[in-house]
C-alpha positions as CSV (number, residue, x, y, z in Angstrom):
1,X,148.9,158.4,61.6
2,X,152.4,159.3,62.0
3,X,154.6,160.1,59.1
4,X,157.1,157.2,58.5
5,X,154.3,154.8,60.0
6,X,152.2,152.1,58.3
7,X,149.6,149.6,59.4
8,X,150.2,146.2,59.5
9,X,147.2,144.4,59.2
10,X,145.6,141.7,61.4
11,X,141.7,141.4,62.2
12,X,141.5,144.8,59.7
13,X,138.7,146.6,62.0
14,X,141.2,150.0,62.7
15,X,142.8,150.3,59.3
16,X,140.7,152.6,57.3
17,X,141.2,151.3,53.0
18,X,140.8,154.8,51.0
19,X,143.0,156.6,53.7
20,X,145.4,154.9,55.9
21,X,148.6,153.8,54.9
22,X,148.9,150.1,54.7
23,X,150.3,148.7,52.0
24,X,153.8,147.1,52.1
25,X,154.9,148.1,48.5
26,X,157.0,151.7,48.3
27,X,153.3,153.6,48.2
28,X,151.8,152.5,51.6
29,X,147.9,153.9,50.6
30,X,145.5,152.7,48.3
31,X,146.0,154.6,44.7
32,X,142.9,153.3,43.3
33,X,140.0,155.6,43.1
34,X,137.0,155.6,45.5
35,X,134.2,153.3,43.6
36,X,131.3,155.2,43.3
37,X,128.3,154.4,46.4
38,X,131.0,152.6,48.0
39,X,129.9,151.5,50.8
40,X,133.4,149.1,52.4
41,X,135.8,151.6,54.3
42,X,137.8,149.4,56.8
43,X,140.5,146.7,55.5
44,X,137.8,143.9,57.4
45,X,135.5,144.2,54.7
46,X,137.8,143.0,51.9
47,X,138.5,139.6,54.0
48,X,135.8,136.7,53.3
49,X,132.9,136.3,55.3
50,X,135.4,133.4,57.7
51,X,137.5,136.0,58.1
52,X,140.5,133.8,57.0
53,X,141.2,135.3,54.0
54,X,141.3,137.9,51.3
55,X,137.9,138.1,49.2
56,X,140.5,137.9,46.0
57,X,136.8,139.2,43.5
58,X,136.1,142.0,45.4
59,X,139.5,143.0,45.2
60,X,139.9,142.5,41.6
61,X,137.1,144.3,40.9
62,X,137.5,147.5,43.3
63,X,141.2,148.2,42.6
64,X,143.3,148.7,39.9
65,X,146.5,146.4,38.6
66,X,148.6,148.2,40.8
67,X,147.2,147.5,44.1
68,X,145.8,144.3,43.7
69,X,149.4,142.4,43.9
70,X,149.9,144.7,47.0
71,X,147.4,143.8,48.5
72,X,147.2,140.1,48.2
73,X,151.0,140.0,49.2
74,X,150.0,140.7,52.8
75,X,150.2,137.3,54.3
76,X,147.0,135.4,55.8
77,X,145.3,137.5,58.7
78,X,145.5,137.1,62.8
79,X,141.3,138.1,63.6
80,X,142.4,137.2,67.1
81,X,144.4,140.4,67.0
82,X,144.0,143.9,66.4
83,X,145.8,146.3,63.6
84,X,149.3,147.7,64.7
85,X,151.6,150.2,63.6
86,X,155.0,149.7,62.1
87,X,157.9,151.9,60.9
88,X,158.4,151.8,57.5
């Protein structure tokens, strides 16, 4: 990824969670630790099984207070469309 880029999520099958930047808040990647055996690695897997939306549990309960709001800020998802990337 290029510096100054981020990823602006749609269907969430490029974006990888633990080590692209994706986040809209001043810190683009994911600060939260790695869970341990974790097995979810692209943005896709957080949605809920429609694809329609975030899977707000999951979230809660793999990220920590600060990432959580940034993540659920990111507006409904486009699964008709693949991952771009933006300038900061």
């Amino acid at each position: 990824m290029h510096q100054g880029c981020r990823w602006t999520i749609r269907n969430g099958l490029k974006v990888k969670i633990w080590d692209d930047p994706w986040l809209r808040d001043s810190n683009t990647h994911v600060r939260s630790a790695v869970p341990l055996a974790c097995k979810i690695w692209v943005v896709n897997t957080l949605f809920e099984q429609d694809g329609m939306c975030w899977n707000i549990g999951m979230i809660m309960s793999m990220f920590d207070e600060r990432d959580v709001p940034a993540i659920l800020i990111i507006p409904p998802l486009c699964m008709d469309q693949e991952d771009v990337r933006e300038w900061n």
